[in-house]
C-alpha positions as protocol buffer text, in pm:
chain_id: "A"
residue {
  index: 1
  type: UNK
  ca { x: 6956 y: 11523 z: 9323 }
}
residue {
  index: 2
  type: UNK
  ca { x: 6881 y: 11398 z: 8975 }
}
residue {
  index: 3
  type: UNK
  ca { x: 6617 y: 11112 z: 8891 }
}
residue {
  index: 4
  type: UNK
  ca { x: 6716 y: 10808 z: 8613 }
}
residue {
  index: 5
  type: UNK
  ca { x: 6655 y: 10888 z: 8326 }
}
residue {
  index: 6
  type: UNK
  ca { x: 6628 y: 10669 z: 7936 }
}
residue {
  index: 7
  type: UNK
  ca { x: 6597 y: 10765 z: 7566 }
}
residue {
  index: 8
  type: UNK
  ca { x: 6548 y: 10483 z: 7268 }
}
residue {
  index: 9
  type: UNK
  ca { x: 6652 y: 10655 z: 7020 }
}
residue {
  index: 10
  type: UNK
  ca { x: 6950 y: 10823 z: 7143 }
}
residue {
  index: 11
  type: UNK
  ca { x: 7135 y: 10891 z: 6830 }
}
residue {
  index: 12
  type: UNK
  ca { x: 6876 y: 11121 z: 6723 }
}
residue {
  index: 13
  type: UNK
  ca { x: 6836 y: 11282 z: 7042 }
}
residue {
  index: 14
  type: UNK
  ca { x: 6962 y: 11619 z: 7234 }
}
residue {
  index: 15
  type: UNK
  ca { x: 7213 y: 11430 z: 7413 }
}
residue {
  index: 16
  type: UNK
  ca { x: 7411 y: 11271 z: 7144 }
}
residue {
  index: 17
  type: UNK
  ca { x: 7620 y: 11635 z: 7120 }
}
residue {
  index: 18
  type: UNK
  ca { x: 7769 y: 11527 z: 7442 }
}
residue {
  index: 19
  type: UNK
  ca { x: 7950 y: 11230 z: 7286 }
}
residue {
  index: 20
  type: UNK
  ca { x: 8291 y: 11241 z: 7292 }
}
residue {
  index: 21
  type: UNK
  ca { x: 8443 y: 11161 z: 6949 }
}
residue {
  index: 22
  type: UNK
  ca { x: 8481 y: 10766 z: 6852 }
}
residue {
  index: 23
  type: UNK
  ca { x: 8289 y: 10706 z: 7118 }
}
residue {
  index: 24
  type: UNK
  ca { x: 8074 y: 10395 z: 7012 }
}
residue {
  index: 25
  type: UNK
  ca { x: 7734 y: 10429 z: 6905 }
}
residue {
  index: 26
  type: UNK
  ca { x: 7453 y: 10403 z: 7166 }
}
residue {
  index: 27
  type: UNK
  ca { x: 7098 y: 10323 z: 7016 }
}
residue {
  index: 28
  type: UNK
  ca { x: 6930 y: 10368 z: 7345 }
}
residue {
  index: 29
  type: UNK
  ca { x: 7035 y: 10465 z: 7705 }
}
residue {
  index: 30
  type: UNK
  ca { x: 6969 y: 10505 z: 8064 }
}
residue {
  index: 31
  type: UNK
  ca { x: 7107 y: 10697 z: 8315 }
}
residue {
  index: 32
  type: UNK
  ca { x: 7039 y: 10657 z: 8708 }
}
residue {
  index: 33
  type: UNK
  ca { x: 7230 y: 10892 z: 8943 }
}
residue {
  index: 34
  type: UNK
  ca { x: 7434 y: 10760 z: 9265 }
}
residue {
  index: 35
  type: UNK
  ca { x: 7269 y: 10996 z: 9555 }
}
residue {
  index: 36
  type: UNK
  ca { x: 7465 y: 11019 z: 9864 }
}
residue {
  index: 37
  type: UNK
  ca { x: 7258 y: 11202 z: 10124 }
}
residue {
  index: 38
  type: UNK
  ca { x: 7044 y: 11409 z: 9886 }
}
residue {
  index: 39
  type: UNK
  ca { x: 7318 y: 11443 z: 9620 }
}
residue {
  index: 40
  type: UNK
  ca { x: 7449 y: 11345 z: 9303 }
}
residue {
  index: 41
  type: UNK
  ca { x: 7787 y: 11235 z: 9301 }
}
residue {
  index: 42
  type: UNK
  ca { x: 7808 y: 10978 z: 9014 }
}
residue {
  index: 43
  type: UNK
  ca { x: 7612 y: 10830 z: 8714 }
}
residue {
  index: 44
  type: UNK
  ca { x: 7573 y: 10485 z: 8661 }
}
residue {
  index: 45
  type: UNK
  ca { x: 7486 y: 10470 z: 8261 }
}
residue {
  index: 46
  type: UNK
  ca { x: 7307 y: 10152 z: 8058 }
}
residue {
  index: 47
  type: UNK
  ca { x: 7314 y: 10121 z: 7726 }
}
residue {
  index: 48
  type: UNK
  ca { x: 7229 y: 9979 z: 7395 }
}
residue {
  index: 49
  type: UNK
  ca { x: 6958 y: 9723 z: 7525 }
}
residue {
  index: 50
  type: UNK
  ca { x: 6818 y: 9476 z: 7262 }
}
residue {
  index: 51
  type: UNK
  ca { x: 6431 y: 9605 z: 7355 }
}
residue {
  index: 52
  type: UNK
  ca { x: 6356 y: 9979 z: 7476 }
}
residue {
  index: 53
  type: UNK
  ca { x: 6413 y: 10068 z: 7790 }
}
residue {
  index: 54
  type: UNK
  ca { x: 6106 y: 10119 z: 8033 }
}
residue {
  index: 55
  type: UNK
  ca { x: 6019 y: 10289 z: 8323 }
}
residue {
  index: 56
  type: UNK
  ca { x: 6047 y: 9934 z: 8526 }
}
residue {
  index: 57
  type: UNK
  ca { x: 6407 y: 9937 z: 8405 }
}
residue {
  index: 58
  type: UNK
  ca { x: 6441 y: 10286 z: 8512 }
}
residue {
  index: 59
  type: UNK
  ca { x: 6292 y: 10172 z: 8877 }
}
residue {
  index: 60
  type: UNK
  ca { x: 6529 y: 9915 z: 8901 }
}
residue {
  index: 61
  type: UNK
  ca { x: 6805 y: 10143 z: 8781 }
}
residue {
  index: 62
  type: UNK
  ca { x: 6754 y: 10386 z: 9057 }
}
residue {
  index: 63
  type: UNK
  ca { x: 6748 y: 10092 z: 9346 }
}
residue {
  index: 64
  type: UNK
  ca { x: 7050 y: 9982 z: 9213 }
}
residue {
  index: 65
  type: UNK
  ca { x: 7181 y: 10322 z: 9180 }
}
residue {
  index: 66
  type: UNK
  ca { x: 7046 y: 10393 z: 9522 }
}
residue {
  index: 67
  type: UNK
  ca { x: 7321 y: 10021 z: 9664 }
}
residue {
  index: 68
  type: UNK
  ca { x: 7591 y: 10144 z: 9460 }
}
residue {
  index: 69
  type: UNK
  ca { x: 7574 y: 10552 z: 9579 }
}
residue {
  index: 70
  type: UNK
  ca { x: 7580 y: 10349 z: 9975 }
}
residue {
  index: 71
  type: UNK
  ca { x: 7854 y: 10102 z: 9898 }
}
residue {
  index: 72
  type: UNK
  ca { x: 8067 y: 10441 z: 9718 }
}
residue {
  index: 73
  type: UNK
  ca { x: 7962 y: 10664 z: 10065 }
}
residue {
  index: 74
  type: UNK
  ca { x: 8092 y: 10368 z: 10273 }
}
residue {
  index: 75
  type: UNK
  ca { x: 8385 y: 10305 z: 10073 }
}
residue {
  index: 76
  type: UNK
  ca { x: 8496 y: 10635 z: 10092 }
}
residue {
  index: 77
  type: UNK
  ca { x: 8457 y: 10670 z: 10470 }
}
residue {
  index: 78
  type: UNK
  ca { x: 8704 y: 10355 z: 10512 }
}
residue {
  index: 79
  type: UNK
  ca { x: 8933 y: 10490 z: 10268 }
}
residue {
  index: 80
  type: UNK
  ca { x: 8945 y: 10853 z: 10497 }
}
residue {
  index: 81
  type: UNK
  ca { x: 8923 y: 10572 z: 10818 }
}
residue {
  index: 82
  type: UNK
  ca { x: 9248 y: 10435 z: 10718 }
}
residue {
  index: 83
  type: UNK
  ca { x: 9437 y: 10733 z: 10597 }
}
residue {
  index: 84
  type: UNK
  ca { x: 9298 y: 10882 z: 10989 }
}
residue {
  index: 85
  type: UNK
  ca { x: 9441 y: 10566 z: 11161 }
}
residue {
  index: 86
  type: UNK
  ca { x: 9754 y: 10548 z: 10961 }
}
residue {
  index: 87
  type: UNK
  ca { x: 9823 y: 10920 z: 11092 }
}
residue {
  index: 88
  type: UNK
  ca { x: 9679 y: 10865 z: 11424 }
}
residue {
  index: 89
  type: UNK
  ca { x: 9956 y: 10518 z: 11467 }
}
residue {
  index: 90
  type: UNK
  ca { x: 10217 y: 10753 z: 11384 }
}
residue {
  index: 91
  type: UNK
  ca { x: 10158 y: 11016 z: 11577 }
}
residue {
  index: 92
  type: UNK
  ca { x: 10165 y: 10768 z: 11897 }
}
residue {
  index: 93
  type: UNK
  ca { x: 10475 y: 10657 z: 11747 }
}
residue {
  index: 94
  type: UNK
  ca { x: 10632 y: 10960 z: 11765 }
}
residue {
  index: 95
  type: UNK
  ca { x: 10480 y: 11054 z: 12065 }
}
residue {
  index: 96
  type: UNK
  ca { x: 10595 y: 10708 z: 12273 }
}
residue {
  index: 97
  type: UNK
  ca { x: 10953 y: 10738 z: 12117 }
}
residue {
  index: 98
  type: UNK
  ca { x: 10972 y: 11115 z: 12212 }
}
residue {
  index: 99
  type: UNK
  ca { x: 10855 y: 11035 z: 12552 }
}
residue {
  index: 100
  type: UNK
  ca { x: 11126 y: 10728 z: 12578 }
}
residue {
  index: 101
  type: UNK
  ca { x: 11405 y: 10939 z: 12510 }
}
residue {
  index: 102
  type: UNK
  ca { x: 11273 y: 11223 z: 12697 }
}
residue {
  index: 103
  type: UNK
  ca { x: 11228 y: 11041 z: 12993 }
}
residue {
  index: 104
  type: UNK
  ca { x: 11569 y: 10865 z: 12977 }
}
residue {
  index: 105
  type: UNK
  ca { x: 11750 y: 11247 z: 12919 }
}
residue {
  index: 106
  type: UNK
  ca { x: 11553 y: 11364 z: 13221 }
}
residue {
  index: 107
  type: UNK
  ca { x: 11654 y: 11056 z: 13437 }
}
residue {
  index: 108
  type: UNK
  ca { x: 12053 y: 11122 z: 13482 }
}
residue {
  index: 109
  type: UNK
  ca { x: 12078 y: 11539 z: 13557 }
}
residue {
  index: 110
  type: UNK
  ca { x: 11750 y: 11435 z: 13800 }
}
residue {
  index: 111
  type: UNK
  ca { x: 11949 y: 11208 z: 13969 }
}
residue {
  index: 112
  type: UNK
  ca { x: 12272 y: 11438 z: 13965 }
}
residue {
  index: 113
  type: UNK
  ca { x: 12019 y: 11722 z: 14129 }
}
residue {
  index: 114
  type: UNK
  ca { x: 11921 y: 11474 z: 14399 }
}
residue {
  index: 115
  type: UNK
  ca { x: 12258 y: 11346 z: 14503 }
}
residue {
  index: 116
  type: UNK
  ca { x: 12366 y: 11709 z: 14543 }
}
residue {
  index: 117
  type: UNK
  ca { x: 12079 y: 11769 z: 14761 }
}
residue {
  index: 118
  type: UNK
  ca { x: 12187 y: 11428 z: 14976 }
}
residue {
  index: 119
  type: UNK
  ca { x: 12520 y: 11557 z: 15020 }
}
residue {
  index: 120
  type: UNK
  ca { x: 12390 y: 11916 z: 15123 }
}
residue {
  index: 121
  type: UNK
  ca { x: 12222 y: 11777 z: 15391 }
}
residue {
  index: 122
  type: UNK
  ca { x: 12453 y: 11517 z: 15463 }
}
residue {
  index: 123
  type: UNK
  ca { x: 12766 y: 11780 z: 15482 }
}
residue {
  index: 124
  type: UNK
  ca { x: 12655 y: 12103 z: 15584 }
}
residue {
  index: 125
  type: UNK
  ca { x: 12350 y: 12008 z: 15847 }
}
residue {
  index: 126
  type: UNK
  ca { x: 12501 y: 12172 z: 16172 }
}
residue {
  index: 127
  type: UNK
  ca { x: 12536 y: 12485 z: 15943 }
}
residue {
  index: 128
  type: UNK
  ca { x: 12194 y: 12546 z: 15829 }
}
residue {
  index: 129
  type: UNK
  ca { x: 11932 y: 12722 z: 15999 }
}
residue {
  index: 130
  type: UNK
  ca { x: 11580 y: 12557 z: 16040 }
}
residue {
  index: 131
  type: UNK
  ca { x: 11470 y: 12748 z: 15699 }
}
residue {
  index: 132
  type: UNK
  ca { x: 11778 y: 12597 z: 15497 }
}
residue {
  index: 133
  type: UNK
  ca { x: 11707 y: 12261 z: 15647 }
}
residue {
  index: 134
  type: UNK
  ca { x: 11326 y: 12333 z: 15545 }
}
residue {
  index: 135
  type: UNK
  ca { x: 11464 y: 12441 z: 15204 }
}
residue {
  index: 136
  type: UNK
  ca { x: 11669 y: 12159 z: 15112 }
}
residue {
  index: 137
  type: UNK
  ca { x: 11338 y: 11902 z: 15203 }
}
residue {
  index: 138
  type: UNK
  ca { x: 11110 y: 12140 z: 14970 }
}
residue {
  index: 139
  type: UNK
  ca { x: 11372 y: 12060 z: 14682 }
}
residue {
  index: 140
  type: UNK
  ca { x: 11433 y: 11645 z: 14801 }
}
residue {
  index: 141
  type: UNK
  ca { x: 10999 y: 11630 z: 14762 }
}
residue {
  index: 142
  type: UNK
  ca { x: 11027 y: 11862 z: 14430 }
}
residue {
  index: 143
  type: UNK
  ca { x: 11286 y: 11601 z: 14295 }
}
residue {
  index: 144
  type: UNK
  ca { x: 11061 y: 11328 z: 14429 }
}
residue {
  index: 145
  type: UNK
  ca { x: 10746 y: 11408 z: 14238 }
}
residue {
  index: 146
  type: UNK
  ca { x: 10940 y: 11463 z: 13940 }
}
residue {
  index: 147
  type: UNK
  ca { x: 11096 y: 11099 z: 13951 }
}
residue {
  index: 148
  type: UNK
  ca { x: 10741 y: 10968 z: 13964 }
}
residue {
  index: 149
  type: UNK
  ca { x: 10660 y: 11199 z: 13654 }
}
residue {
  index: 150
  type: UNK
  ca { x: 10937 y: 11100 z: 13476 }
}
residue {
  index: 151
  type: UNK
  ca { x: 10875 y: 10730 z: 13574 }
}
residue {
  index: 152
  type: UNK
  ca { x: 10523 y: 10758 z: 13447 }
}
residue {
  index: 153
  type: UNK
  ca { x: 10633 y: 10911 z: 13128 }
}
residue {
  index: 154
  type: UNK
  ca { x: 10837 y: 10570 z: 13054 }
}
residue {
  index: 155
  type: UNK
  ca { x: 10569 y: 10326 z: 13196 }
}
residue {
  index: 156
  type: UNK
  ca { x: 10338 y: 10548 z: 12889 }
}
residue {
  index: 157
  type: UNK
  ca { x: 10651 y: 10553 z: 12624 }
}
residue {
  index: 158
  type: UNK
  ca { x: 10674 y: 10183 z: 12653 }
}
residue {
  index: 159
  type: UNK
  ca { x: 10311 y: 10070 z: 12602 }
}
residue {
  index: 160
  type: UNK
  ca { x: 10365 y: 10089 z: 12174 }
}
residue {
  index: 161
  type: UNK
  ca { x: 10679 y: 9867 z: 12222 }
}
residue {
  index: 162
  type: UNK
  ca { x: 10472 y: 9643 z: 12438 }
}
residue {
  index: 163
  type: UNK
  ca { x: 10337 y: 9511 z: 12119 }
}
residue {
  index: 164
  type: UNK
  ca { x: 10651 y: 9362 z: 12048 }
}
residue {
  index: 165
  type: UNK
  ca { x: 10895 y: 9549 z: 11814 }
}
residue {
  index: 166
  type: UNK
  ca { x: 11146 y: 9207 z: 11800 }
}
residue {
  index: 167
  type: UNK
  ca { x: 11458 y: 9242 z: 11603 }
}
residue {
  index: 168
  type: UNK
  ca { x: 11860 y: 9153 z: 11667 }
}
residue {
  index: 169
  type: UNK
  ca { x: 12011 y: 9393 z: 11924 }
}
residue {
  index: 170
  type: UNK
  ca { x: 12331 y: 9394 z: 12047 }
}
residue {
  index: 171
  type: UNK
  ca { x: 12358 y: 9353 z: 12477 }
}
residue {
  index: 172
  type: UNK
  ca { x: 12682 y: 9506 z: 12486 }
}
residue {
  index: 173
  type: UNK
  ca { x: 12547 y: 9782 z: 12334 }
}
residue {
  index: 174
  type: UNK
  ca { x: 12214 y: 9788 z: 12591 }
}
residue {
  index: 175
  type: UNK
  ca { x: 12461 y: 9768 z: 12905 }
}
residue {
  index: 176
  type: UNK
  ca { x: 12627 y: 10020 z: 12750 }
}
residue {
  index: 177
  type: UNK
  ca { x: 12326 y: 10243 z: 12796 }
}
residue {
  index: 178
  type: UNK
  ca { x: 12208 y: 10124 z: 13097 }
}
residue {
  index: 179
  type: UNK
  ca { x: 12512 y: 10217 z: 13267 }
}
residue {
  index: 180
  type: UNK
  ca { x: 12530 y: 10539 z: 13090 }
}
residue {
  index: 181
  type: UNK
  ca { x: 12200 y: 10610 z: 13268 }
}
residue {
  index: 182
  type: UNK
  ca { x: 12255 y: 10473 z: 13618 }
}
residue {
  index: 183
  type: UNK
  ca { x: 12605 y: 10677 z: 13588 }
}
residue {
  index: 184
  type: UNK
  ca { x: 12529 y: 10889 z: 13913 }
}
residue {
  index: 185
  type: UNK
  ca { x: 12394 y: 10559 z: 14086 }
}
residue {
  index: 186
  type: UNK
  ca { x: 12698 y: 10352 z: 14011 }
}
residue {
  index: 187
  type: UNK
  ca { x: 12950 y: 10615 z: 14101 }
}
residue {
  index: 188
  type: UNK
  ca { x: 12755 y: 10752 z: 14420 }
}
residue {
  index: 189
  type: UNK
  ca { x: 12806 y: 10390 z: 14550 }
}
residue {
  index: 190
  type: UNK
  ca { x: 13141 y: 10275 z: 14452 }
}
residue {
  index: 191
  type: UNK
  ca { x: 13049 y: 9944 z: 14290 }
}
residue {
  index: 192
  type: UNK
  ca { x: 13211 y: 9813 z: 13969 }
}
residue {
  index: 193
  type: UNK
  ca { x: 13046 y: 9625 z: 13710 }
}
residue {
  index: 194
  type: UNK
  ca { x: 13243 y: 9361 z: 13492 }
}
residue {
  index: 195
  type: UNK
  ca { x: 13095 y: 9104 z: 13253 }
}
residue {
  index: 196
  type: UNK
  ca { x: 13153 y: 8851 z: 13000 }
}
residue {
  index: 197
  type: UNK
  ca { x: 13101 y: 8856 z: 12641 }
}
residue {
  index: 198
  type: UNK
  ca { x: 12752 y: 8960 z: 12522 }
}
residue {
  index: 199
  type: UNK
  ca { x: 12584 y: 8814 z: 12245 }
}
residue {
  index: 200
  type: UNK
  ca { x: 12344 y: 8979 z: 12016 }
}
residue {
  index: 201
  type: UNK
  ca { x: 12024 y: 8855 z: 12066 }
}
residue {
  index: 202
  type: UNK
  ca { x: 11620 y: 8864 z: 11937 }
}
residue {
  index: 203
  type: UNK
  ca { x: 11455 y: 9093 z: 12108 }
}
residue {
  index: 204
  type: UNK
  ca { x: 11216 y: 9386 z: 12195 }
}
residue {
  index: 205
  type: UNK
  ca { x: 11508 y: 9627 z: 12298 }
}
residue {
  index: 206
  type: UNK
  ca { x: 11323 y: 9904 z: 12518 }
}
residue {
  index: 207
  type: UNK
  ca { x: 11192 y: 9605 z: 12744 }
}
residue {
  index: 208
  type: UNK
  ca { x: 11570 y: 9446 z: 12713 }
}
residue {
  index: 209
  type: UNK
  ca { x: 11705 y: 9770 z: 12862 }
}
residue {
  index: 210
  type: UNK
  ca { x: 11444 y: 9812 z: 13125 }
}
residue {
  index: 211
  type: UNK
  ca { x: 11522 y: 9453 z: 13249 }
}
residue {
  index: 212
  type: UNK
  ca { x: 11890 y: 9508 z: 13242 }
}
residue {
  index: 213
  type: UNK
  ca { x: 11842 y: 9832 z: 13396 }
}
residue {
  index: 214
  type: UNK
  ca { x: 11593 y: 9685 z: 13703 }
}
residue {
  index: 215
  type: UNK
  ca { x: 11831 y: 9408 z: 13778 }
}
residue {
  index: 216
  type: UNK
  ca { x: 12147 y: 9655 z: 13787 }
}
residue {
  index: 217
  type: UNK
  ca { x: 11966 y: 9945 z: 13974 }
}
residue {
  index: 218
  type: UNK
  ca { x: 11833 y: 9699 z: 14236 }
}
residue {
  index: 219
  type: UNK
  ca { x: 12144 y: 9498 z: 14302 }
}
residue {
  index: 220
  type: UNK
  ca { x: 12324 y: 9854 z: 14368 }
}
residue {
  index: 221
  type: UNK
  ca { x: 12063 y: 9986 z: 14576 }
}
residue {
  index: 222
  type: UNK
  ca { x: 12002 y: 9695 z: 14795 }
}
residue {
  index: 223
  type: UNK
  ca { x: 12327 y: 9523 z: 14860 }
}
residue {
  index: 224
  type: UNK
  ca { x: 12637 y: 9627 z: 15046 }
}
């Protein structure tokens, strides 16, 4: 790493070929470097002083050089801090949206795959041997753990929105959906499900659609 360094009489000196052209005239100068862990990566330069420069002023050069190199490192590290978190949010964006609409695709043939496996049982009982009856419960757990997967995986996409993402969303658009996705639920179990008008309203929509969803699945699944 360099040291400061000062010349009086700089326009007769070695340096002055380095002047660019109209640059303006420097009677004396002094240059201290900005170190940043045992390097050099700026210059800090003084000049034209109305008394020579010392080697006091060239102590107090360096110190100062020494505050500025520290406040450059440190401004430079929360310049690459915020480019890193800017990335990092959206990735997780990505990756809780992804998840949300992943978990919702997996949600309907899942429940499709489980019905089937009711009505197996259900239907052709007397006709299966011991293994087939063993076979169908291996699939009924499989389809189990998966739920809770698939459950987990929109508990996880949903803690970005529970920041709240608020904005005007239409409800007859989010019943829409919600019945799109309890479509093997609704028609396994005969209900039908009118409504009024519905408004557009201000909202976080992912927690809209869970809600709506909640209140529809459990009023099929526990009522006659």
């Amino acid at each position: 790493s360099m040291k400061p360094v000062y010349h009086n009489d700089f326009m007769h000196s070695e340096w002055v070929k380095l002047m660019p052209a109209g640059h303006v005239r420097m009677d004396n100068v002094l240059f201290a470097p900005l170190n940043v862990d045992g390097k050099t990566v700026g210059i800090m330069g003084i000049a034209n002083k109305e008394t020579d420069f010392t080697p006091e002023d060239s102590e107090i050069a360096a110190a100062f050089g020494e505050l500025a190199a520290v406040a450059l490192s440190r401004t430079r590290d929360l310049e690459l801090m915020n480019l890193l978190t800017k990335d990092l949010k959206r990735s997780n964006e990505d990756l809780e949206q992804y998840a949300f609409v992943a978990s919702h695709d997996l949600k309907e043939p899942l429940r499709t795959v489980k019905s089937f496996l009711g009505l197996l049982d259900r239907k052709y009982q007397d006709e299966l041997d011991s293994q087939g009856k063993e076979f169908i419960r291996y699939a009924v757990s499989g389809a189990a753990r998966m739920e809770k997967m698939i459950d987990g995986l929109l508990d996880y996409s949903k803690v970005g929105a529970r920041s709240g993402k608020f904005a005007m969303a239409s409800m007859e658009s989010i019943l829409q959906t919600v019945q799109s996705s309890l479509g093997s639920l609704i028609q396994n179990s005969g209900v039908e499900i009118t409504h009024d008008s519905l408004p557009e309203i201000y909202c976080d929509e992912i927690q809209i659609t869970e809600l709506l969803q909640n209140l529809i699945g459990n009023a099929i699944k526990y009522s006659d």
